[in-house]
C-alpha positions as protocol buffer text, in pm:
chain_id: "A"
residue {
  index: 1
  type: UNK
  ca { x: 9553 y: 10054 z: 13531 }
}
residue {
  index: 2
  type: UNK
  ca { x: 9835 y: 9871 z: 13698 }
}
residue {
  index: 3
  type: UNK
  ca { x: 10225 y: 9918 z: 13588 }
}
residue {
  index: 4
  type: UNK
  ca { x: 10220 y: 9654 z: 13355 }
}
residue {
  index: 5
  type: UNK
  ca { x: 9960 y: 9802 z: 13125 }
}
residue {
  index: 6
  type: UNK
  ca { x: 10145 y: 10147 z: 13185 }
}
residue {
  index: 7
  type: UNK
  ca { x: 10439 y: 10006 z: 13049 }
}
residue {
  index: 8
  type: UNK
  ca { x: 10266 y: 9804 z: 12735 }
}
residue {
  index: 9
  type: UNK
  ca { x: 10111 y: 10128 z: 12689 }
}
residue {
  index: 10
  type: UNK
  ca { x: 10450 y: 10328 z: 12633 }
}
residue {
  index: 11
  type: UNK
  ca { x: 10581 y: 10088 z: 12443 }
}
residue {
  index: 12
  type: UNK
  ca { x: 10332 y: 10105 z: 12193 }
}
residue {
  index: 13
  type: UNK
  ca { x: 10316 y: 10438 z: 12187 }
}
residue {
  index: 14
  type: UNK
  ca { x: 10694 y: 10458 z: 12134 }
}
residue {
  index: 15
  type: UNK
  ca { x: 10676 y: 10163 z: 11816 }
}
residue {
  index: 16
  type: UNK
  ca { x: 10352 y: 10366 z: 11701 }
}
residue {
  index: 17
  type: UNK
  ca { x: 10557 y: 10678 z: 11693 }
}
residue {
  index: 18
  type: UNK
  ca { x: 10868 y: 10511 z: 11498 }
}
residue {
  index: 19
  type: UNK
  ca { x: 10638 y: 10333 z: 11235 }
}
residue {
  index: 20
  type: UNK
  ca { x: 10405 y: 10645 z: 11113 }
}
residue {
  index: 21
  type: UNK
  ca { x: 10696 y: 10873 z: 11130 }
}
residue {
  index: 22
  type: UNK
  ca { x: 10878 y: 10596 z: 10854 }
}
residue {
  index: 23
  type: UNK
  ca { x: 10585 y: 10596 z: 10669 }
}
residue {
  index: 24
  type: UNK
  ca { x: 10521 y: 10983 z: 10667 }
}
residue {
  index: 25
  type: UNK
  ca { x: 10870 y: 11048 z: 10527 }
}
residue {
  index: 26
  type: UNK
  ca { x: 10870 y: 10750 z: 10318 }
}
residue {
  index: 27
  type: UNK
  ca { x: 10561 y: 10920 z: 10113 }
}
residue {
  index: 28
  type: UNK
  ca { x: 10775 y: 11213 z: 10134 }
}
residue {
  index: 29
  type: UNK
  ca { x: 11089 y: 11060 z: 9992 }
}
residue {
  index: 30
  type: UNK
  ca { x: 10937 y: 10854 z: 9707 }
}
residue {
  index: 31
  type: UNK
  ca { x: 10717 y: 11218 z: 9595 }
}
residue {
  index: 32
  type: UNK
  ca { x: 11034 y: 11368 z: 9549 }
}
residue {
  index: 33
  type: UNK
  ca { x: 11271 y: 11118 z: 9406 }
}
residue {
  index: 34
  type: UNK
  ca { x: 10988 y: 11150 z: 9159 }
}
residue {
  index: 35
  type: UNK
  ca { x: 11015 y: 11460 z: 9074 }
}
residue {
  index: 36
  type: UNK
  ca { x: 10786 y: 11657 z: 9353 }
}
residue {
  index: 37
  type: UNK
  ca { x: 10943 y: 11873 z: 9630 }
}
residue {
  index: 38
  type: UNK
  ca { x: 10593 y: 11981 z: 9812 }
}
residue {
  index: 39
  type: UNK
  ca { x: 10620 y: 11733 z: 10092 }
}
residue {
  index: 40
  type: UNK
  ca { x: 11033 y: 11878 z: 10129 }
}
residue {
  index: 41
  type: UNK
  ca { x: 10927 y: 12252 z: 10120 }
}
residue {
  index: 42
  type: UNK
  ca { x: 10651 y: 12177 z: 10359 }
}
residue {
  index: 43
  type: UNK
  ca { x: 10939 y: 12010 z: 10601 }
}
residue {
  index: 44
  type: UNK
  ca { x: 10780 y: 11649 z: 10574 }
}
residue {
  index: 45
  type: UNK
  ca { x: 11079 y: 11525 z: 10463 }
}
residue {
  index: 46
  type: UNK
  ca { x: 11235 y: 11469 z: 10772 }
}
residue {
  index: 47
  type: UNK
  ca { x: 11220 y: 11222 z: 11079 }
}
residue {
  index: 48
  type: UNK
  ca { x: 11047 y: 11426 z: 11318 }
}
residue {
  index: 49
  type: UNK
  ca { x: 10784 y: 11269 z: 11473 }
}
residue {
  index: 50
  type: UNK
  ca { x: 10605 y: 11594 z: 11539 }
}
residue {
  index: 51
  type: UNK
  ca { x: 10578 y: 11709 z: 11156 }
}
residue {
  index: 52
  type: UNK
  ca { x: 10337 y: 11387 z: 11111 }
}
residue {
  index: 53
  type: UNK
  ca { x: 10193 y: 11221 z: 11415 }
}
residue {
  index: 54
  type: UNK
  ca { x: 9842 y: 11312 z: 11383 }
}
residue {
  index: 55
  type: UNK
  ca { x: 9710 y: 11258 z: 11768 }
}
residue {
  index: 56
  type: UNK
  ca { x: 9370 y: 11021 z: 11672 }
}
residue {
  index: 57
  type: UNK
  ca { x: 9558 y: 10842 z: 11436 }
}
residue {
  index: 58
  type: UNK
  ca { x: 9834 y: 10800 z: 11693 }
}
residue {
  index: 59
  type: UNK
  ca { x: 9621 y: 10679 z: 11953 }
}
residue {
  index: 60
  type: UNK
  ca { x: 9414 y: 10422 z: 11768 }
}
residue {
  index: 61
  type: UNK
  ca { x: 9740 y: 10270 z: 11699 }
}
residue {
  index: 62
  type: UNK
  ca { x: 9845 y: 10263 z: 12048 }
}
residue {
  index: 63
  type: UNK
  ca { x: 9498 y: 10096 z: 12158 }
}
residue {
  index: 64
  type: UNK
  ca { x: 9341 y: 9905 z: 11846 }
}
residue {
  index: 65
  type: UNK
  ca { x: 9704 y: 9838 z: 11643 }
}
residue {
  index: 66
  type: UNK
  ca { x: 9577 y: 10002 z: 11314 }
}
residue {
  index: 67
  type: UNK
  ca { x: 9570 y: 10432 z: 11257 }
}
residue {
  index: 68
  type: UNK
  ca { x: 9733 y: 10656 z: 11019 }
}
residue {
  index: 69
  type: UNK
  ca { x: 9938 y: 11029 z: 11033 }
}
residue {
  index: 70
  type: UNK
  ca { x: 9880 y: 11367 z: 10863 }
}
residue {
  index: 71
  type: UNK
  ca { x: 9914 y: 11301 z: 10525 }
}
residue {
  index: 72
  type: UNK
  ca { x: 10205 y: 11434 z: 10293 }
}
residue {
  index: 73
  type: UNK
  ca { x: 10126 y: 11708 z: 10066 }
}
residue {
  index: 74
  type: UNK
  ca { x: 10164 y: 11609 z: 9695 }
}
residue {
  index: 75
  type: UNK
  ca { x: 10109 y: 11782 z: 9394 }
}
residue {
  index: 76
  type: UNK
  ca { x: 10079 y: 11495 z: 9133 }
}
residue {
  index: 77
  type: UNK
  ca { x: 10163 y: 11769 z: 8859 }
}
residue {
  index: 78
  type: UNK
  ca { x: 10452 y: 11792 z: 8964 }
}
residue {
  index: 79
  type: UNK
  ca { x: 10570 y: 11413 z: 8910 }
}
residue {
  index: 80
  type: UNK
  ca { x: 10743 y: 11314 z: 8572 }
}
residue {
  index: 81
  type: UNK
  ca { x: 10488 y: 11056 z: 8519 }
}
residue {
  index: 82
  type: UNK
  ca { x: 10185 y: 11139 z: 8693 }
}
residue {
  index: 83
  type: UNK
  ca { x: 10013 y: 10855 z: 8744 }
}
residue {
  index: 84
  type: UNK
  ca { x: 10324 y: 10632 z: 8814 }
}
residue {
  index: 85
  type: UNK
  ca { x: 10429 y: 10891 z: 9053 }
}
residue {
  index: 86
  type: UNK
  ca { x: 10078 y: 10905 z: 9259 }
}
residue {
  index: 87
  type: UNK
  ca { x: 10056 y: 10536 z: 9291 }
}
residue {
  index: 88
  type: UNK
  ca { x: 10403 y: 10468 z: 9401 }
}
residue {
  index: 89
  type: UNK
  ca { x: 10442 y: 10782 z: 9653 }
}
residue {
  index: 90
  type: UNK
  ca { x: 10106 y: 10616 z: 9768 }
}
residue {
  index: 91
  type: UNK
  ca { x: 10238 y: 10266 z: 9809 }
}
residue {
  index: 92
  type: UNK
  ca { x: 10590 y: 10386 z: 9969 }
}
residue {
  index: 93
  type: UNK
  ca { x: 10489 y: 10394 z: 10318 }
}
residue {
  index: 94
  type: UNK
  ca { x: 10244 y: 10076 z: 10374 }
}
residue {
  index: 95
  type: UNK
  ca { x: 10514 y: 9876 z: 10152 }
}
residue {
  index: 96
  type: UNK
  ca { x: 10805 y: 10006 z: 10398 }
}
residue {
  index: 97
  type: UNK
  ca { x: 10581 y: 9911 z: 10701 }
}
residue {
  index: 98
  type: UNK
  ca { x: 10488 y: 9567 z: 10553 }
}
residue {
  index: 99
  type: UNK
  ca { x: 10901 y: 9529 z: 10496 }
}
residue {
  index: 100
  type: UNK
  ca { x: 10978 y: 9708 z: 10834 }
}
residue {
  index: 101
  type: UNK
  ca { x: 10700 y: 9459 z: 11010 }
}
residue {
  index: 102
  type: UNK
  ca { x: 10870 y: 9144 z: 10853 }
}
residue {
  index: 103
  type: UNK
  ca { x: 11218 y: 9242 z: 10925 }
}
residue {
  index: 104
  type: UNK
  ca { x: 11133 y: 9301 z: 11302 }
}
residue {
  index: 105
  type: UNK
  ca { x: 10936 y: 8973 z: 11282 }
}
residue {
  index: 106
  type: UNK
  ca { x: 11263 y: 8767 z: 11234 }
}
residue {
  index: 107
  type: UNK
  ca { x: 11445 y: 9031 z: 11468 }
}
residue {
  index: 108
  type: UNK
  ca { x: 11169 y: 8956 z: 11784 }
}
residue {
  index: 109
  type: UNK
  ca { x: 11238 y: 8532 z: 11691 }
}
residue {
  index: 110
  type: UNK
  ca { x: 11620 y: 8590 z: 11692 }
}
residue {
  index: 111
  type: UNK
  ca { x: 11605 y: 8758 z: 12050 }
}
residue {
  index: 112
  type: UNK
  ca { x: 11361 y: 8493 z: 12131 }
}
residue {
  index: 113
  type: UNK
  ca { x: 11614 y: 8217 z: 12036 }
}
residue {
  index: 114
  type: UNK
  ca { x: 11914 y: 8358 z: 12200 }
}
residue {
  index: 115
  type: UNK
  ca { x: 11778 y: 8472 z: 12524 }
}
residue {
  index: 116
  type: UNK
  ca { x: 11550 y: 8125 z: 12556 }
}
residue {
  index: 117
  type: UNK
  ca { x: 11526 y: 7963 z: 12869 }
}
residue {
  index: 118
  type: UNK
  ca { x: 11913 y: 8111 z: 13008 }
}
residue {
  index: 119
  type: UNK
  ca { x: 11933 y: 8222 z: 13328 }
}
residue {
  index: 120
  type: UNK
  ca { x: 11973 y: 8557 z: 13370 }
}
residue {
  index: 121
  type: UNK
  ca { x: 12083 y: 8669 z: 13718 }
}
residue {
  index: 122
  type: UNK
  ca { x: 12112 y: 9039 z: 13636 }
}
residue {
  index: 123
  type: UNK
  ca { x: 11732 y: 9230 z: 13725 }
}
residue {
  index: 124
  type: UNK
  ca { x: 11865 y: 9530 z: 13476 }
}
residue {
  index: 125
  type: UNK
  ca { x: 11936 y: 9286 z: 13222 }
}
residue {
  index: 126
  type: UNK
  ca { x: 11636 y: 9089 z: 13251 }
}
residue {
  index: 127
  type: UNK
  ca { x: 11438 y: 9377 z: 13248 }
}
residue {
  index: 128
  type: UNK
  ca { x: 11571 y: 9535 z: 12990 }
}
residue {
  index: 129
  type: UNK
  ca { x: 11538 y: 9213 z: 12760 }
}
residue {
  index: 130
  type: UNK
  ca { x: 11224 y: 9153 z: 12839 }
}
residue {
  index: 131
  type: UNK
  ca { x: 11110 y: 9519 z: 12756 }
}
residue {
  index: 132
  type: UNK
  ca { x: 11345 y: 9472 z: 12425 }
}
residue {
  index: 133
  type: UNK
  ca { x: 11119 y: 9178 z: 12347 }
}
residue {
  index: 134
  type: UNK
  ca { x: 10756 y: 9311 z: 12438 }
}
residue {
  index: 135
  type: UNK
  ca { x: 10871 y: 9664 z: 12214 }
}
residue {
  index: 136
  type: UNK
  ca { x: 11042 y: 9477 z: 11871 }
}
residue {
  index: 137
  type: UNK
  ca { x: 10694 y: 9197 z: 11884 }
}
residue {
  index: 138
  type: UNK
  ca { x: 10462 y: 9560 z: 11899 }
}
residue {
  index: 139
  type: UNK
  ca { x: 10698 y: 9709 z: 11655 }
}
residue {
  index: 140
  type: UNK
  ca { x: 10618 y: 9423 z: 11430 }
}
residue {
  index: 141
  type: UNK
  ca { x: 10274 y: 9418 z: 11475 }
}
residue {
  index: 142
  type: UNK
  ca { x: 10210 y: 9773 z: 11423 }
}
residue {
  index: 143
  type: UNK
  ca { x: 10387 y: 9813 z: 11102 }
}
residue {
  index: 144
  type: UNK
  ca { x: 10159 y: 9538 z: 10980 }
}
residue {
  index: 145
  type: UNK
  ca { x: 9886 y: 9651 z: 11096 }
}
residue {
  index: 146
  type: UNK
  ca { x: 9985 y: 10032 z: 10921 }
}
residue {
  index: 147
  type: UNK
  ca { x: 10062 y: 9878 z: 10635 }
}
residue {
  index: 148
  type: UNK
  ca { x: 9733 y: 9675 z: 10598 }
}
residue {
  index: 149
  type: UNK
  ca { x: 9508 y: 9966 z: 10733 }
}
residue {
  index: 150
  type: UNK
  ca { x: 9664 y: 10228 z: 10499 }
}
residue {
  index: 151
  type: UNK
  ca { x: 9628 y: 10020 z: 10158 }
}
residue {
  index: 152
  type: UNK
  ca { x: 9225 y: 10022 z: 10277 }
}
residue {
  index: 153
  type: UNK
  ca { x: 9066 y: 10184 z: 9956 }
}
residue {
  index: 154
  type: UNK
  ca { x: 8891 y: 10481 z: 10119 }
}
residue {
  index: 155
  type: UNK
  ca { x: 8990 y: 10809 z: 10173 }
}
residue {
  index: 156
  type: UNK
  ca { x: 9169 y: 10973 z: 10330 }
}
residue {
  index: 157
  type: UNK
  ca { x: 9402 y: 10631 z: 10338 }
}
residue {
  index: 158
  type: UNK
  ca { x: 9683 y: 10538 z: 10100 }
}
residue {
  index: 159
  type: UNK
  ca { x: 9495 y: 10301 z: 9907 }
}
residue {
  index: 160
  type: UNK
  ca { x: 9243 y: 10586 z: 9747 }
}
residue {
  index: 161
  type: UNK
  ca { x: 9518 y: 10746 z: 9639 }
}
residue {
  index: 162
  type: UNK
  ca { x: 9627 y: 10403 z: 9407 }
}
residue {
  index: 163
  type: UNK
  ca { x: 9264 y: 10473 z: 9256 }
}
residue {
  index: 164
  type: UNK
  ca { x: 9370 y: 10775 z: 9076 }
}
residue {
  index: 165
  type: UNK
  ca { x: 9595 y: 10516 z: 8877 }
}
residue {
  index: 166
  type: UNK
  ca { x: 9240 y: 10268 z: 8750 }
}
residue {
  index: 167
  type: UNK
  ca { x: 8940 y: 10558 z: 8796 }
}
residue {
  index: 168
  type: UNK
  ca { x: 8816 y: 10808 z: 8581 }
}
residue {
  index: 169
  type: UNK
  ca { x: 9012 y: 11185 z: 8691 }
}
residue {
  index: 170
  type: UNK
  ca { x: 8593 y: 11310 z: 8754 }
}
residue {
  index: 171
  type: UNK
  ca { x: 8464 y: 11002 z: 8918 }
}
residue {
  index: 172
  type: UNK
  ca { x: 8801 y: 11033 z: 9137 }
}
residue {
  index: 173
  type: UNK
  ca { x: 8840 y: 11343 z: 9251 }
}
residue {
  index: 174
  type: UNK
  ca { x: 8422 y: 11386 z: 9308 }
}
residue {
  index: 175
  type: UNK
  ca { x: 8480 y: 11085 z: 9579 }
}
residue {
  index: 176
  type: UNK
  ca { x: 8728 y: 11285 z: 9705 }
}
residue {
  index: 177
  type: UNK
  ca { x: 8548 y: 11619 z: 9738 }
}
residue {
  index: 178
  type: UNK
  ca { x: 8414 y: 11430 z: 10044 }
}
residue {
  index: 179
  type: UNK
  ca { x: 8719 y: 11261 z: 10165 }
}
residue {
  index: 180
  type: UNK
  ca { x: 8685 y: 11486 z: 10506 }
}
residue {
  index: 181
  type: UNK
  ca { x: 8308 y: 11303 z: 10596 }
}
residue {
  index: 182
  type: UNK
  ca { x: 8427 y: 10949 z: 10483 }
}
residue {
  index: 183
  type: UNK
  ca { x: 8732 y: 11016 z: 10699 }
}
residue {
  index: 184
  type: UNK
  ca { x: 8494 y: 11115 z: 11008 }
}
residue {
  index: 185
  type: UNK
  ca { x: 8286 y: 10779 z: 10860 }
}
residue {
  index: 186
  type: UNK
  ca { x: 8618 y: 10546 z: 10898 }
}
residue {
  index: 187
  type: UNK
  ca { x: 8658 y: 10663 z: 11220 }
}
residue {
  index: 188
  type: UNK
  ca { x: 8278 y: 10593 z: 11355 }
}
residue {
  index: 189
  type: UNK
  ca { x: 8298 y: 10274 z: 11149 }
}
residue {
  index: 190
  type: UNK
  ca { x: 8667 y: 10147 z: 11371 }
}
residue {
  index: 191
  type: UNK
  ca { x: 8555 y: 10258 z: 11674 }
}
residue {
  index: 192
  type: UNK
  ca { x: 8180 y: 10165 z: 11711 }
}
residue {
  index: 193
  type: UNK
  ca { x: 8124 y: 9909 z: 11455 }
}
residue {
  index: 194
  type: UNK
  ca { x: 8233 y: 9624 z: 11662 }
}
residue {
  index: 195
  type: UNK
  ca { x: 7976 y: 9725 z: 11926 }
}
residue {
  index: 196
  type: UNK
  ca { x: 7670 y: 9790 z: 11607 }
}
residue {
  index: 197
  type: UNK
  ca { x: 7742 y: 9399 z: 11480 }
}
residue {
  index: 198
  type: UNK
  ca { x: 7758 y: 9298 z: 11875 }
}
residue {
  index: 199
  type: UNK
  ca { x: 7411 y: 9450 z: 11852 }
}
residue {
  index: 200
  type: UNK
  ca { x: 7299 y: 9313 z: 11543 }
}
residue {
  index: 201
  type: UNK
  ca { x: 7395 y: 8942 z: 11627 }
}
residue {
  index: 202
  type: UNK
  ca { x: 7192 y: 8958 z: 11984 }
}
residue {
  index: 203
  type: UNK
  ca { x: 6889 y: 9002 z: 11760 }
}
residue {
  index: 204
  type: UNK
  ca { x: 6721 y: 8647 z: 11762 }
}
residue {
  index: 205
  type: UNK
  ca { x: 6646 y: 8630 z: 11346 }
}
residue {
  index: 206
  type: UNK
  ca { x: 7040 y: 8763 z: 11291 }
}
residue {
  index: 207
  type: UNK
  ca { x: 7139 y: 8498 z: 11545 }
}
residue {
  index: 208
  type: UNK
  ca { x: 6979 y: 8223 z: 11416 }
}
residue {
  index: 209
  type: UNK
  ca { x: 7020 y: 8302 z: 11048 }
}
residue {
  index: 210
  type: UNK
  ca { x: 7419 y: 8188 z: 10977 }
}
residue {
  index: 211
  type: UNK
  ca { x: 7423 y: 8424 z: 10634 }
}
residue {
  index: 212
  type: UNK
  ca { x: 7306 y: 8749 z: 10825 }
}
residue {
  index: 213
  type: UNK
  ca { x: 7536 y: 8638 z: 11131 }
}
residue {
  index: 214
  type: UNK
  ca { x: 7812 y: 8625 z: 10873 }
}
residue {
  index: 215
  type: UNK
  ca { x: 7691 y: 8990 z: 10708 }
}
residue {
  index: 216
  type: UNK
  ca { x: 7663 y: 9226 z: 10969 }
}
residue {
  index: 217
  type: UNK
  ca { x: 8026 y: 9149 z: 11040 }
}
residue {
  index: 218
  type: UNK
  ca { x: 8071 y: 9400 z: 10776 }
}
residue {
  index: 219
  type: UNK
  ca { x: 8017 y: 9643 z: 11051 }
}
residue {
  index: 220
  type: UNK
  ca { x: 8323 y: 9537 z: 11241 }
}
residue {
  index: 221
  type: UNK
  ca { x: 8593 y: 9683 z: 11086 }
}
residue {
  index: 222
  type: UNK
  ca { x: 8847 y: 9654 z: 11358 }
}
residue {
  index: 223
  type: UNK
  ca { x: 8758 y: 9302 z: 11399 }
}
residue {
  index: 224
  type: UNK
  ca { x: 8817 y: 9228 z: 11023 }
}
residue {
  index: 225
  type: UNK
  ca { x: 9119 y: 9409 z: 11022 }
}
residue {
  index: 226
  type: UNK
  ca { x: 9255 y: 9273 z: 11328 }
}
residue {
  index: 227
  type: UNK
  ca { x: 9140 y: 8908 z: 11165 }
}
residue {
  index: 228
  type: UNK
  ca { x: 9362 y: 9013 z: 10825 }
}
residue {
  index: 229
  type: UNK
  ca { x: 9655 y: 9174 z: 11007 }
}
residue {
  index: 230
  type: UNK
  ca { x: 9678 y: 8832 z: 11255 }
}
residue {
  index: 231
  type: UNK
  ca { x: 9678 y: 8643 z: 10950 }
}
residue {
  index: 232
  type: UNK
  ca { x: 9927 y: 8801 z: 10774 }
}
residue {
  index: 233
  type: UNK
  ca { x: 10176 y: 8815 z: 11115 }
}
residue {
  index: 234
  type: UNK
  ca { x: 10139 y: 8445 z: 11104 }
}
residue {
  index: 235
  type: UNK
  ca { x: 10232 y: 8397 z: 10748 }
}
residue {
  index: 236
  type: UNK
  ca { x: 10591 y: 8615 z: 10848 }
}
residue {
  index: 237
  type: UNK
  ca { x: 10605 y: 8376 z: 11157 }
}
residue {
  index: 238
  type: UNK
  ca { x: 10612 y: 8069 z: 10965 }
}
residue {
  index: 239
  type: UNK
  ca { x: 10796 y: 8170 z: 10680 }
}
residue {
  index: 240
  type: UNK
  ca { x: 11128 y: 8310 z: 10936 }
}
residue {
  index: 241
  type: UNK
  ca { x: 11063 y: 7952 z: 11105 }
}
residue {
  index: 242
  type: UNK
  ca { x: 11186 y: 7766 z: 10801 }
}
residue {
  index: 243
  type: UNK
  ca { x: 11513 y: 7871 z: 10923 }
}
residue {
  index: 244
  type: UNK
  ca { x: 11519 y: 7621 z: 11211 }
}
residue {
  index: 245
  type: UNK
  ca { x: 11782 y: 7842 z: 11443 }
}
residue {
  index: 246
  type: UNK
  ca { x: 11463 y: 8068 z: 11456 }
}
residue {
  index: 247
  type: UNK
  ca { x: 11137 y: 7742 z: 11482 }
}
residue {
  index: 248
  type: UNK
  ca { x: 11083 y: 7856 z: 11842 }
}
């Protein structure tokens, strides 16, 4: 690993940090501005990193861009309206990512547009700009990438929690008796499934067959993800373009 990727490395482990702490305490904010105080007398409420970086979630952000953080205690009996309260303490932190990843989106293009092509004769200065630029683009990219990953449907991720709101109290809470081995699942399914379709599409009938080349990308959930998360980037690319100080 030469000093380069050391340094990419850091700084991605540094934006990683900043965005799943935000989103931690974000769940924690929204839970008690509506009306529960678990996630404050558990000490989530707070911007310590160390009260909610959970160390795999941590470090699939770092390397693959998408991961998650302990989750926030809530007790949804707690809320005013309870199923207004769950699905909007669930939607706090991907929506402030999603926000956080489009603000730093137009941030990384203004520093872009007034550095450009200038000389700069300083080494600090250059270095430190060009470190500024790598770390607010990751920033960016992470957030969306949170954001995205988190409103995934499937426990133990934000977006089960929104299906309290539309399912059935039994058929909800009996998908999450099992949350623990879908979580484990997730995890098998991000980090080996690109390898299992890989696999799959070496297999002459799979290869020559375009629907089953097309199905067994199912298996690649990183690679969707990453596919979804690119797309989205380049929608909050074009759309701070329109504002042609920033069309670089």
């Amino acid at each position: 690993m030469n000093q380069e990727q050391i340094k990419l490395y850091l700084l991605s482990a540094l934006a990683a940090v900043v965005a799943l702490t935000v989103h931690e305490f974000c769940h924690g904010y929204a839970a008690y501005k509506m009306g529960d105080n678990t996630a404050k007398n558990f000490g989530r409420l707070s911007f310590n990193p160390l009260k909610h970086i959970d160390i795999v979630g941590a470090i699939c952000m770092i390397f693959f861009h998408i991961g998650w953080a302990k989750p926030v205690p809530v007790n949804p009996r707690n809320f005013r309206n309870p199923k207004k309260g769950f699905a909007i303490t669930a939607l706090a932190g991907p929506l402030v990512n999603i926000i956080l990843g489009f603000l730093s989106c137009g941030v990384y293009l203004l520093i872009v547009a007034l550095v450009g092509d200038k000389p700069i004769e300083s080494e600090f200065l250059f270095n430190f700009l060009s470190n500024l630029i790598i770390f607010v683009y990751l920033f960016y990219t992470l957030n969306v990438g949170l954001g995205i990953f988190n409103l995934l449907p499937i426990p133990p991720f934000d977006g089960s929690r929104i299906l309290h709101v539309v399912l059935p109290p039994r058929l909800y809470f009996g998908i999450m008796r099992y949350e623990r081995r879908i979580y484990i699942g997730v995890l098998l399914w991000l980090l080996l499934g690109d390898s299992v379709a890989l696999f799959l599409r070496a297999i002459p009938l799979v290869a020559s067959t375009p629907i089953l080349y097309f199905a067994v990308g199912i298996f690649d959930l990183s690679g969707m993800l990453s596919a979804v998360i690119q797309w989205v980037c380049g929608l909050m690319l074009s759309a701070w373009r329109l504002i042609p100080f920033l069309n670089v």
